[in-house]
C-alpha positions in Angstrom: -12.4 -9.8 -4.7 -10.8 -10.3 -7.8 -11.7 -13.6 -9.4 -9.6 -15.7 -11.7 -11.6 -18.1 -15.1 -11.4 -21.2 -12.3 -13.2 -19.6 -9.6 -16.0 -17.9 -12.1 -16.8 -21.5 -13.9 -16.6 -22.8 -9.8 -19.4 -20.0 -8.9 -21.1 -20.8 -11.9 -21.5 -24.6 -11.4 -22.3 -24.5 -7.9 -25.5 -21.6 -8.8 -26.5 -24.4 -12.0 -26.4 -27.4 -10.3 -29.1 -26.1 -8.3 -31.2 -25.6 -11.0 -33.3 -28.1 -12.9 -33.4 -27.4 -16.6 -36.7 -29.1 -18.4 -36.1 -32.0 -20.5 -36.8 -30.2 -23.3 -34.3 -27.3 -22.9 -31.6 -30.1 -22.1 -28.3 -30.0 -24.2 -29.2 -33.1 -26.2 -32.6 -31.8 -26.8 -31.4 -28.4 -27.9 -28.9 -30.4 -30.2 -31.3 -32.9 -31.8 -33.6 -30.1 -32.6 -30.8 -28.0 -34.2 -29.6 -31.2 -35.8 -32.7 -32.3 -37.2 -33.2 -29.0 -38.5 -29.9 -28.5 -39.9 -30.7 -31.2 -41.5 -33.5 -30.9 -43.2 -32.2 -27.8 -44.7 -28.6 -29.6 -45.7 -31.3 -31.9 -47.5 -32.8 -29.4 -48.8 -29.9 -27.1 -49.7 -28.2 -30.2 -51.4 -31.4 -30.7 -53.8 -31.0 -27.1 -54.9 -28.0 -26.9 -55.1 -27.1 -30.1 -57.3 -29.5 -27.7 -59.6 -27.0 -25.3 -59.6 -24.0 -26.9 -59.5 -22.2 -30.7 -60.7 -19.4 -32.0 -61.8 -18.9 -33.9 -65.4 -20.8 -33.9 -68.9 -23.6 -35.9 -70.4 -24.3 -36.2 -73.9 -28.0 -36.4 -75.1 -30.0 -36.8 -77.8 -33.4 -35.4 -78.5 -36.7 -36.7 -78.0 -40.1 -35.9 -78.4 -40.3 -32.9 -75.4 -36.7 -32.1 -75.2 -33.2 -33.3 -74.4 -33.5 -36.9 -72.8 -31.5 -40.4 -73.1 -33.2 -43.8 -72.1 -30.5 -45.6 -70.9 -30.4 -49.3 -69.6 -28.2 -52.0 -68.5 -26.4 -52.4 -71.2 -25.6 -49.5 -72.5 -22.2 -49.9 -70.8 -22.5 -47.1 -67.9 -22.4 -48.4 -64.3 -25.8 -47.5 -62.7 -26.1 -50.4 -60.1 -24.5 -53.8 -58.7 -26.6 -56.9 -57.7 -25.5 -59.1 -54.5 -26.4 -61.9 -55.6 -23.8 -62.9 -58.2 -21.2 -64.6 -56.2 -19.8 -61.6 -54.6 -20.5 -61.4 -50.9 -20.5 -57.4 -50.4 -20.7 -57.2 -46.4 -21.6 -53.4 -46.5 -24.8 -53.1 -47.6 -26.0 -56.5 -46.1 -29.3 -56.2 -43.6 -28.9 -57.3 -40.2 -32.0 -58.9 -39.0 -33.4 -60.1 -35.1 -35.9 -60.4 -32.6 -37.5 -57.2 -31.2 -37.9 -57.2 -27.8 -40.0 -55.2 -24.8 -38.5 -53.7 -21.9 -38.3 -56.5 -18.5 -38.7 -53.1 -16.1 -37.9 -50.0 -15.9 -34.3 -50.3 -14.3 -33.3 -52.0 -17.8 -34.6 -48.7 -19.7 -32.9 -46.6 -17.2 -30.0 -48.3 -17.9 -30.4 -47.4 -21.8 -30.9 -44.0 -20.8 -27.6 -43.8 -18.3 -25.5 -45.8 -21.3 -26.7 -42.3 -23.8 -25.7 -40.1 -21.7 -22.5 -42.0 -21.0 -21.4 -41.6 -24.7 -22.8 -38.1 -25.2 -20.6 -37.1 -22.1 -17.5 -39.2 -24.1 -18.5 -37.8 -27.7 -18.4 -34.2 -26.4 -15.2 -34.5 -24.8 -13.9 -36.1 -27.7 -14.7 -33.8 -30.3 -15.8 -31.0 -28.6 -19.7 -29.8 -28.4 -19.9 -28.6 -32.0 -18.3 -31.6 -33.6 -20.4 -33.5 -31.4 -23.4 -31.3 -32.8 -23.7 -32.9 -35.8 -22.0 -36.5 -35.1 -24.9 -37.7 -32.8 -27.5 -39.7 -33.5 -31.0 -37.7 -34.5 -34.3 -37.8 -35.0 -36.0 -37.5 -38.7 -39.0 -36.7 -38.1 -40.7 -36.2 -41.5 -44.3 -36.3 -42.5 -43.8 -36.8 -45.7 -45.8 -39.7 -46.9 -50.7 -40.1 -51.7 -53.7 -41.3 -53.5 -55.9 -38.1 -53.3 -59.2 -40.0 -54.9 -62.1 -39.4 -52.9 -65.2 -41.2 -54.5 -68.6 -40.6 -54.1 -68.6 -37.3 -56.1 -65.4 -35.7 -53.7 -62.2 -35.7 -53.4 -60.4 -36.5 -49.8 -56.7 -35.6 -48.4 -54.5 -36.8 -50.3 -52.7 -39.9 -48.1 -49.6 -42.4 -48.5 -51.4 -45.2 -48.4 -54.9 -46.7 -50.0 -57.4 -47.6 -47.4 -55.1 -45.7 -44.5 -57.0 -42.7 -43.2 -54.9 -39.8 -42.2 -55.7 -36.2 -40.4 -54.9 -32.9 -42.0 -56.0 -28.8 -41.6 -58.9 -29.4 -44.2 -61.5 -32.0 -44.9 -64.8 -32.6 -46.6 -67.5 -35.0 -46.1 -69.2 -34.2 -49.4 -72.1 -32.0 -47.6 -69.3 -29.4 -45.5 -66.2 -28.2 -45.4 -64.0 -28.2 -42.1 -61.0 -26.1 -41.4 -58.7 -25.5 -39.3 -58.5 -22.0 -38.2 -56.1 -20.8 -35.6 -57.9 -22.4 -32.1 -60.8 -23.1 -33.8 -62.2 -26.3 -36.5 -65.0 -24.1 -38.3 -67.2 -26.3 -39.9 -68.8 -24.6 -43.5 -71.9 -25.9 -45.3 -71.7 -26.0 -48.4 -74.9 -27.9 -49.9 -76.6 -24.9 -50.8 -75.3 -21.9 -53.7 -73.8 -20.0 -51.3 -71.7 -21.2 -48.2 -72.2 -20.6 -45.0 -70.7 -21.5 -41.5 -72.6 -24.0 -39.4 -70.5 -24.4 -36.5 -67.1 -24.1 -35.0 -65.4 -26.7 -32.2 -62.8 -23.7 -30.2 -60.1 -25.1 -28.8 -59.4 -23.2 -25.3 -56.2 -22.7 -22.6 -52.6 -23.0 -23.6 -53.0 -25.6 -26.3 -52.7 -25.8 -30.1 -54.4 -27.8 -32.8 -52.4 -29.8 -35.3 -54.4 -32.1 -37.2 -57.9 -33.5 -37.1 -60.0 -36.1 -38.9 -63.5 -36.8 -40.0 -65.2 -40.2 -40.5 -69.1 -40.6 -40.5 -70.7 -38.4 -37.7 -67.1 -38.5 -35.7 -64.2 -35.8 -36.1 -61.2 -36.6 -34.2 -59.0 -33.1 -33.4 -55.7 -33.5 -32.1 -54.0 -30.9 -30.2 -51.2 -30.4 -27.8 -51.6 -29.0 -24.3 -48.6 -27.8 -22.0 -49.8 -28.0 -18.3 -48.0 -27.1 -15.3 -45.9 -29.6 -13.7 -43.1 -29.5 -11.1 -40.0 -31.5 -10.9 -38.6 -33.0 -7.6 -36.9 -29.9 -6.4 -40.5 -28.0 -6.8 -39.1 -26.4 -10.4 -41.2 -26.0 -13.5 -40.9 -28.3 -16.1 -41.9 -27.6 -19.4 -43.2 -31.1 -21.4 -46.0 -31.6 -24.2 -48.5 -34.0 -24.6 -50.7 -34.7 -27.0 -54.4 -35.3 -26.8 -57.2 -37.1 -30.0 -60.4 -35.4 -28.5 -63.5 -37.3 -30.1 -66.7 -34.8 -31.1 -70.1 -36.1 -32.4 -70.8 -34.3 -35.3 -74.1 -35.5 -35.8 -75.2 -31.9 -35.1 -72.9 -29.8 -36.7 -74.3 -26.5 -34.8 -73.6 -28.1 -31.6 -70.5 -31.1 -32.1 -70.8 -32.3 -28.9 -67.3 -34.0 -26.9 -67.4 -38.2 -26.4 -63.9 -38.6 -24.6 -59.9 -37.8 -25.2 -56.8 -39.6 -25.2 -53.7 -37.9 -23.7 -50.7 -39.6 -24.4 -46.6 -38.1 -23.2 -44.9 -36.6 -26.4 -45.4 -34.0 -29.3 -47.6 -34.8 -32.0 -46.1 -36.7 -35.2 -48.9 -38.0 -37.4 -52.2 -40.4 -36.7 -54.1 -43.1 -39.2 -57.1 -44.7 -38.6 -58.1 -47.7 -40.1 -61.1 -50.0 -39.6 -63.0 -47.7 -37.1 -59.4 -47.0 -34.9 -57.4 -44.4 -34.4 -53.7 -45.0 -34.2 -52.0 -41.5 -32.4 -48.6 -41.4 -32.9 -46.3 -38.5 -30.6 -42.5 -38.4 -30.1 -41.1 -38.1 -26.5 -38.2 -37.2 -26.2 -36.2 -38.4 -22.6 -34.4 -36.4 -20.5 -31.2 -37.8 -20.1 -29.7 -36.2 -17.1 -32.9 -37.5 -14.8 -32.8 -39.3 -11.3 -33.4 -43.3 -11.7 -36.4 -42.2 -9.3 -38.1 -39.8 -11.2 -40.0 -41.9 -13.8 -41.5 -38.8 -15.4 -38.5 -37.3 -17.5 -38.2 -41.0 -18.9 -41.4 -42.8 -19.5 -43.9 -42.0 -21.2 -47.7 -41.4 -19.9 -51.1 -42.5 -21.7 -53.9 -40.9 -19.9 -52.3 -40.1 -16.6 -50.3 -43.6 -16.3 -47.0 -44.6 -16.8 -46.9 -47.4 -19.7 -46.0 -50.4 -18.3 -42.5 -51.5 -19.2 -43.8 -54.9 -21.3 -45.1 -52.3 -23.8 -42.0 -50.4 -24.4 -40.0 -51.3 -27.0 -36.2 -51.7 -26.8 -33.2 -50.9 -29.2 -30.9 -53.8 -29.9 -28.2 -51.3 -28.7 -27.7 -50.0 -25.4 -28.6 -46.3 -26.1 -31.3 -44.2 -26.3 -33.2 -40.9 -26.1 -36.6 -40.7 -27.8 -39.9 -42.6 -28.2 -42.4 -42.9 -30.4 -45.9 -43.7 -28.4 -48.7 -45.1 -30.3 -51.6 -45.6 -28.6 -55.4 -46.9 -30.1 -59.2 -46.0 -29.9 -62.3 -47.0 -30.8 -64.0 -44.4 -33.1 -67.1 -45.7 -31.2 -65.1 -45.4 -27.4 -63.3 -42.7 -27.7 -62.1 -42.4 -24.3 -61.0 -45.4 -23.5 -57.4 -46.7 -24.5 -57.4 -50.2 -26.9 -53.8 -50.6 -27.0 -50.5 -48.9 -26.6 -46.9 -49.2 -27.5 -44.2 -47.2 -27.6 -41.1 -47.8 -29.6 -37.8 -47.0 -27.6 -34.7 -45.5 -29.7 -34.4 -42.3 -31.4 -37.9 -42.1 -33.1 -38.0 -40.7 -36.8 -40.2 -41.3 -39.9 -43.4 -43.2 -39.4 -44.9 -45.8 -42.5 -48.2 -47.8 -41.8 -49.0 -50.1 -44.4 -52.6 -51.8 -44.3 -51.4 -53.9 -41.4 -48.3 -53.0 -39.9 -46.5 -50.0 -38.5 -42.8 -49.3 -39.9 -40.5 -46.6 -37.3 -37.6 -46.2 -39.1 -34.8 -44.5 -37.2 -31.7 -42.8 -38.7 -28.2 -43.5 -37.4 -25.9 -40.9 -39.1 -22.5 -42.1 -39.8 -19.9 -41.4 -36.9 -16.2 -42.5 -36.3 -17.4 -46.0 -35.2 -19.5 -46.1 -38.3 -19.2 -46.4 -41.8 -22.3 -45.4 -43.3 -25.7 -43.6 -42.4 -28.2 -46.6 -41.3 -31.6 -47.1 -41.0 -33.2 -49.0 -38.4 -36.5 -50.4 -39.2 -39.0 -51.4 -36.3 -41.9 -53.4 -37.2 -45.0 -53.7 -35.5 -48.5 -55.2 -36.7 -52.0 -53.9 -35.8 -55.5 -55.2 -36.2 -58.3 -54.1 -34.6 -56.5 -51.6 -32.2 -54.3 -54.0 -31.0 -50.5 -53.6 -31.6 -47.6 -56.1 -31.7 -44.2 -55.8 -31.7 -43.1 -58.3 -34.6 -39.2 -57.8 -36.0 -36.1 -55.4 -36.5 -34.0 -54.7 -38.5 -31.3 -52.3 -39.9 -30.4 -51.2 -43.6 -27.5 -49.3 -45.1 -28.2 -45.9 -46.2 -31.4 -43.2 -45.7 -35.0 -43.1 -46.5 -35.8 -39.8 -48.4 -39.4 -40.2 -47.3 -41.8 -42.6 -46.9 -42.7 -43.1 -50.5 -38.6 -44.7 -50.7 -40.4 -47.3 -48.8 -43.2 -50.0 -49.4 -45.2 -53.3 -48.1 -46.5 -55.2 -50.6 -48.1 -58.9 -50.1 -45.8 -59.3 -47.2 -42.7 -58.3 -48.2 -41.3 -54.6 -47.3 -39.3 -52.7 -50.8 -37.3 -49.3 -49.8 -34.6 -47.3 -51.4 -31.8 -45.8 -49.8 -29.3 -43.1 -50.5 -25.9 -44.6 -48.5 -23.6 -41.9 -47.7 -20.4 -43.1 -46.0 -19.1 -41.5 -42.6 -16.0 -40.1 -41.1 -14.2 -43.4 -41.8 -14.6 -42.9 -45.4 -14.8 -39.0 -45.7 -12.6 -37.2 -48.3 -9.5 -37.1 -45.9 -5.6 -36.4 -46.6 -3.5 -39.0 -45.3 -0.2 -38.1 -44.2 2.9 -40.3 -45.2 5.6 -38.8 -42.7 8.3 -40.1 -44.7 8.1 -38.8 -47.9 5.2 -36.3 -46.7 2.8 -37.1 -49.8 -1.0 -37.2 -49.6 -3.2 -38.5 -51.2 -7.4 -38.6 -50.7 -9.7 -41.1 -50.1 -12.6 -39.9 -52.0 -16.6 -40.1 -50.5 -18.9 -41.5 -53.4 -22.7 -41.6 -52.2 -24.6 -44.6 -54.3 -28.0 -45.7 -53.1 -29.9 -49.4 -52.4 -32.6 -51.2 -53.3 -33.6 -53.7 -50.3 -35.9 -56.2 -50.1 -37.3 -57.8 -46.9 -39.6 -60.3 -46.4 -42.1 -60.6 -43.1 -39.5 -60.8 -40.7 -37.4 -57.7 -42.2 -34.7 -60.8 -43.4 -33.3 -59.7 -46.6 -34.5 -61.8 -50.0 -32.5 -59.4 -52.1 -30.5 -56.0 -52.9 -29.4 -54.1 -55.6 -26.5 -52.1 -54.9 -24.3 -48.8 -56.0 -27.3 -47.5 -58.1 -26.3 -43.8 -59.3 -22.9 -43.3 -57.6 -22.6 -39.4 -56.9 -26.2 -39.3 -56.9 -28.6 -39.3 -53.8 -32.6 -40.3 -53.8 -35.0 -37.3 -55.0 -38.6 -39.0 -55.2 -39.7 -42.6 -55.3 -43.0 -44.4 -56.0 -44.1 -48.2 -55.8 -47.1 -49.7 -57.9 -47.9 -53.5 -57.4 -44.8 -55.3 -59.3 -42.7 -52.4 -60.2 -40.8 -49.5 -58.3 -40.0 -46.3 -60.1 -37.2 -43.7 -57.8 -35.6 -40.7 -59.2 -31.7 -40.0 -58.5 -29.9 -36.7 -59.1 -26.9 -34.7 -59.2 -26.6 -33.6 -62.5 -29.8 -35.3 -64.5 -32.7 -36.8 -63.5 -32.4 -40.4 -64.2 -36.1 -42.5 -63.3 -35.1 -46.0 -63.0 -37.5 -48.6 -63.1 -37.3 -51.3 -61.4 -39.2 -55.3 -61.6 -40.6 -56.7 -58.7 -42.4 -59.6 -59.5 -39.9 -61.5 -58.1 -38.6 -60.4 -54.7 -35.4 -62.6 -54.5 -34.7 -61.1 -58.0 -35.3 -57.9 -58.4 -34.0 -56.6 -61.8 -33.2 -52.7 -63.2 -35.1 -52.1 -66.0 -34.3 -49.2 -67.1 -33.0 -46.0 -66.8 -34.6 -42.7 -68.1 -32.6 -39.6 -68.4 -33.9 -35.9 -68.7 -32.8 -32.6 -67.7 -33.9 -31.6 -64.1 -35.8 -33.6 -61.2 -39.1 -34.9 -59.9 -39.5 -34.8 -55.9 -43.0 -35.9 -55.9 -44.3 -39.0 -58.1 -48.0 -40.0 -58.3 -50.3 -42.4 -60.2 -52.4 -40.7 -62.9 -54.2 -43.6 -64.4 -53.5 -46.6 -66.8 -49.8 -46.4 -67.5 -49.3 -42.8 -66.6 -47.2 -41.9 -64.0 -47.2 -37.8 -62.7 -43.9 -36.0 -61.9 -43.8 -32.8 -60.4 -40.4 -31.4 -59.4 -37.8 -28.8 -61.3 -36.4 -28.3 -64.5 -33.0 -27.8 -65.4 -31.0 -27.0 -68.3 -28.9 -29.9 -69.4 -25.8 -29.0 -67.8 -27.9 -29.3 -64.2 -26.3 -25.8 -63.2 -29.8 -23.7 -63.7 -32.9 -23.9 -62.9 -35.5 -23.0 -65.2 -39.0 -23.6 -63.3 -40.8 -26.2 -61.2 -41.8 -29.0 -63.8 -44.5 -31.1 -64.3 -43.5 -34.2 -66.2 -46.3 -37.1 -67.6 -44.6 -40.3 -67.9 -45.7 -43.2 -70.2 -44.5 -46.4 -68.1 -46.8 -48.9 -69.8 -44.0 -50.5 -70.8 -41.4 -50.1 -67.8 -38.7 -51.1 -69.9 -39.4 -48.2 -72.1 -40.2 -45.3 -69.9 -40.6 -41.8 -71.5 -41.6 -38.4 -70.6 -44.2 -38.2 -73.2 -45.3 -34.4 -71.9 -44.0 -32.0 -69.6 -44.8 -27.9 -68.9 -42.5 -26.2 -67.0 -43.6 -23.1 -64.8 -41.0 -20.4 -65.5 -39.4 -18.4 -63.0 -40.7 -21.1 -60.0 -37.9 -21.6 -57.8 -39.9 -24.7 -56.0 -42.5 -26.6 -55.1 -44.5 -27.1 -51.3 -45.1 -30.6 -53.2 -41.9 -31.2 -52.6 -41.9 -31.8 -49.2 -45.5 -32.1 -47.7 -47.4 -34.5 -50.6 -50.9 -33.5 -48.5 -51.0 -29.9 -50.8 -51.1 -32.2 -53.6 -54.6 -32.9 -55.3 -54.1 -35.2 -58.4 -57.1 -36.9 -59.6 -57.6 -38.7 -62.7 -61.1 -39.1 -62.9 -61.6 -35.7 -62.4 -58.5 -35.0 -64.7 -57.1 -32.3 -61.9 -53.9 -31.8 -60.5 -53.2 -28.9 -58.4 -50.4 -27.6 -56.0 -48.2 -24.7 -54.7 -45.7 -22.9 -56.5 -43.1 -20.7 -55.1 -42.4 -17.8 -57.1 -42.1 -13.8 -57.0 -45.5 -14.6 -55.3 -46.9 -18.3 -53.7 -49.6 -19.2 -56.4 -51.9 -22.4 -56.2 -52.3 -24.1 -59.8 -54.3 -26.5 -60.9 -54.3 -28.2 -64.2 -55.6 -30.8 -66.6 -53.9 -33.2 -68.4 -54.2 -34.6 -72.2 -53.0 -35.9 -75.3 -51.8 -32.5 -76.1 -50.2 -32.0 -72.6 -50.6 -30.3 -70.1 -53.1 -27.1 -69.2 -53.2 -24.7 -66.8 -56.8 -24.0 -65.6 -56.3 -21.6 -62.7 -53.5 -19.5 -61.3 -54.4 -18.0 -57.7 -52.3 -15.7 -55.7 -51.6 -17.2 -52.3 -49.2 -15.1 -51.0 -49.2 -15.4 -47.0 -51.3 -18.7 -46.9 -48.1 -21.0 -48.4 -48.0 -23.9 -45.5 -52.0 -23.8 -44.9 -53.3 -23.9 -48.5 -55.9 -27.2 -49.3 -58.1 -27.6 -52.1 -61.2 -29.9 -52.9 -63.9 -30.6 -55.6 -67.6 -31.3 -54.6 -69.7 -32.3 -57.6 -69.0 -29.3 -59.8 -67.6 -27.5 -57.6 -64.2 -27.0 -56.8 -63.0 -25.4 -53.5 -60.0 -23.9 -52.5 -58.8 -22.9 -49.3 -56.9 -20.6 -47.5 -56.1 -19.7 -43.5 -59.5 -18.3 -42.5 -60.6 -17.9 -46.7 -62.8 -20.4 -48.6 -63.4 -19.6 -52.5 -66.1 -21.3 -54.7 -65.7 -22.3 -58.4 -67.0 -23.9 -61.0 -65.0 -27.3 -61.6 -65.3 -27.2 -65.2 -64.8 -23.4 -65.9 -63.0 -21.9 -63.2 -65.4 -18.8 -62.8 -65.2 -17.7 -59.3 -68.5 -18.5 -57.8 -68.7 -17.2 -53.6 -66.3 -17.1 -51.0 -66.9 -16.3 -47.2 -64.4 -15.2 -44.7 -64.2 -17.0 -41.8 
């Protein structure tokens, strides 16, 4: 029988409607994934490319280590606009509320229903691939640093001081533990030669992601796929995420003290005071049944959270969670607290007392800008509390663009306007001329106070220019903007309802990662470029003097030729920088991946030791114990001497 297009798509939604696709291999799921991907490497591509390509001229003069211009507020170019001077400029303002929990589960439900409503209306509005990369998606980023270790070592290198934070590597001063494959070997190291000690395998259809050591306790966290069936008897494919505690006390024979399993895949932990805080995203599926609470809420240890624990949007839509749930160190099975933070999910901050979600809305028709919407909750103790909202103009780069510091919250964000104000002809019928409106990306300092209210903003910093790097120490903030140079602006925070530029510090090329490196130094490690922005010469390593932050300079920089970037650039765990130790060491990708590690001093910058890592790019760590300096790689450890470099043992794992 011959068939006409009607009666194929007929046949073919009568045989699909009988089939029940997994959550995660849902349209929208597919999507977000491609979009989140897409852009990360848009991101990405844009950095590199603003390397290679901009638009106008600057003239510079030349300083001490090159071509570079210290320019400030009055030297009559526009780099920002204050809101405070009488002008009331509605677009960047913040808008502030309550944050509520969930009354029951019909109410999330009915925020589920309401995002599949308008994913239905945006696709037949646009069309699926418009609608592709119009929607609202996650930004899941881990990219969040103070690498100092004490006690003779050195420790992961973590966002913020006093915040512990899992990784593929750690040390405890007396062994080494890495991640390798399914399995944490553990690797003494207290005698000349090293030796492995014990191993925790990780068995079944699971993966490891991260783990952490404190004391005699290493937490592992892996995610685990089991077999579940949906109402019509179908597998369904869903990931959870489990912190499995081990007594290490023995470290021939770590021995298991309990698991949490909580709905979601892993996104980062922190542990704090004795508790663990595991963070995983779940993502919803929107087509489910009102009756089958498993494809929309999540599960800690079996059980459904109850819905006074859930966190809801201000807005009627939704997709994505992010669960947090907290343990004991010392009860490791046993759940403290739990909350999970309803919405879209995206990058994760914790402070020393509270826990920042912060969840992109890209710019659609309705829209005039990307936002950001900040969720605020406080912890102490293992218990969490839901405490304010809030939503900002404009995207976080990562989580350095954002701060707490004695109660008030400082971020930076690039604000990149939507369809409403995308370059655009505009058709006059009667005389048929168009003109363009033109899109002009600037970026904004906020800051909020306790209850994410705003005390202040800065506004149209850098027009043309988008957020590379950012860093916040006590009273000042110090972010780097580019598109054709690399202006570091500095920034006064003393007083938070007046927040003042300081300066402005131009030099060819970029730093994407900014770190501390003792009294009035501030480390830059990112690309150079010639002064036109248009090539790349090498990833660079810049030394700052911000002593005075009025009067920033780069007082010493070393540029590593050929380097076409840096792993630092996006994952600030590779990064050691110590400056007691005087080290600094991270990937380079070249010809060939190569770890470095250097020193620093009044004569610049030296390179102590280039390695060859080709093949171990994403899994490289390194560590110093006493004199000894370790560096590892995938199922390699390699010995040297701190001081001279010499290669000392190494042992295959």
């Amino acid at each position: 029988m011959e068939m006409d297009g009607k009666n194929i798509k007929k046949l073919i939604d009568e045989q699909t409607d009988k089939l029940e696709v997994p959550a995660s291999l849902q349209p929208e799921a597919v999507v977000e994934r491609l979009e989140e991907k897409a852009k990360k490497k848009r991101r990405s591509y844009y950095k590199k490319a603003a390397a290679f390509a901009a638009c106008g001229v600057v003239v510079l003069g030349i300083g001490a280590v090159g071509m570079w211009n210290r320019l400030s507020p009055d030297d009559g170019e526009t780099l920002y606009k204050t809101a405070d001077k009488g002008e009331k400029t509605e677009s960047g303002e913040v808008t502030a509320g309550r944050i509520d929990t969930a009354e029951d589960f019909d109410q999330i439900y009915g925020f589920i229903k309401a995002e599949r409503d308008a994913q239905e209306k945006d696709a037949a509005a646009y069309g699926a691939e418009k609608n592709a990369v119009s929607d609202t998606a996650s930004s899941a980023q881990t990219m969040e640093a103070d690498s100092t270790g004490g006690a003779g070592y050195s420790d992961t290198n973590i966002r913020q001081d006093g915040v512990g934070e899992g990784d593929i590597a750690k040390t405890d001063g007396e062994r080494l533990y890495i991640l390798n494959n399914q399995t944490i070997e553990i690797v003494g190291i207290e005698q000349e030669t090293m030796e492995k000690i014990g191993e925790i395998p990780l068995n079944g259809e699971v993966h490891f992601s991260e783990f952490f050591v404190e004391g005699d306790r290493l937490v592992a966290v892996y995610g685990e796929y089991p077999e579940e069936t949906g109402p019509t008897g179908s597998y369904l494919y869903r990931e959870y995420t489990t912190a499995e505690t081990f007594d290490i006390s023995d470290p021939e024979n770590p021995v298991s003290l309990g698991k949490i399993t909580q709905s979601g895949s892993y996104h980062t932990m922190r542990i704090v005071d004795g508790y663990v805080y595991l963070f995983s995203d779940f993502r919803a599926d929107i087509s489910v049944l009102r009756t089958d609470l498993s494809g929309y809420i999540p599960t800690i240890q079996g059980e459904y959270m109850d819905s006074s624990n859930i966190v809801i949007p201000p807005v009627k839509r939704g997709s994505s969670y992010t669960v947090i749930t907290s343990f004991s160190l010392q009860d490791p099975g046993e759940e403290t607290d739990s909350k999970a933070v309803f919405g879209t999910a995206g990058l994760c901050y914790v402070s020393g007392k509270n826990i920042y979600i912060c969840e992109t809305e890209y710019a659609s028709k309705e829209t005039e800008t990307d936002a950001t919407w900040i969720r605020k909750l406080s912890y102490e103790n293992g218990e969490l509390k839901a405490v304010a909202q809030a939503k900002v103009q404009g995207v976080l780069n990562d989580s350095f663009s954002i701060d707490e510091y004695e109660g008030n919250l400082r971020l930076v964000t690039t604000v990149t306007p939507g369809f409403g104000n995308s370059v655009m002809p505009i058709s006059q019928e009667e005389d048929s001329v168009q003109t363009t409106e033109k899109t002009v990306t600037t970026n904004t300092l906020y800051v909020l106070d306790d209850k994410l209210k705003e005390l202040s903003r800065i506004e149209e910093l850098a027009p043309d220019e988008s957020i590379y790097s950012a860093r916040f120490i006590g009273n000042t903030g110090y972010f780097v903007t580019f598109r054709q140079m690399d202006p570091l602006f500095s920034v006064d925070l003393s007083d938070p309802k007046k927040p003042e530029i300081l300066g402005a510090l131009k030099i060819p090329g970029f730093s994407e990662y900014l770190h501390p490196y003792g009294d009035g130094l501030l480390l830059g490690i990112g690309m150079d470029t010639d002064p036109t922005g248009m090539t790349t010469n090498g990833v660079k390593l810049s030394m700052f003097d911000v002593s005075d932050p009025k009067d920033v300079r780069e007082i010493q920089k070393y540029v590593i030729e050929g380097a076409y970037s840096t792993d630092a650039a996006y994952n600030y765990k590779v990064v050691l920088a110590d400056p007691e130790k005087n080290l600094i060491g991270f990937t380079v990708n070249a010809e060939t991946i190569s770890y470095y590690v250097f020193s620093y001093g009044e004569d610049g910058f030296t390179c102590l030791m280039q390695r060859d890592m080709t093949g171990y790019a994403t899994n490289v760590r390194a560590f110093y114990v006493g004199d000894r300096f370790y560096l590892i790689a995938g199922n390699t450890v390699e010995a040297y001497d701190v001081h001279t470099f010499e290669k000392l043992d190494d042992i295959v794992l």
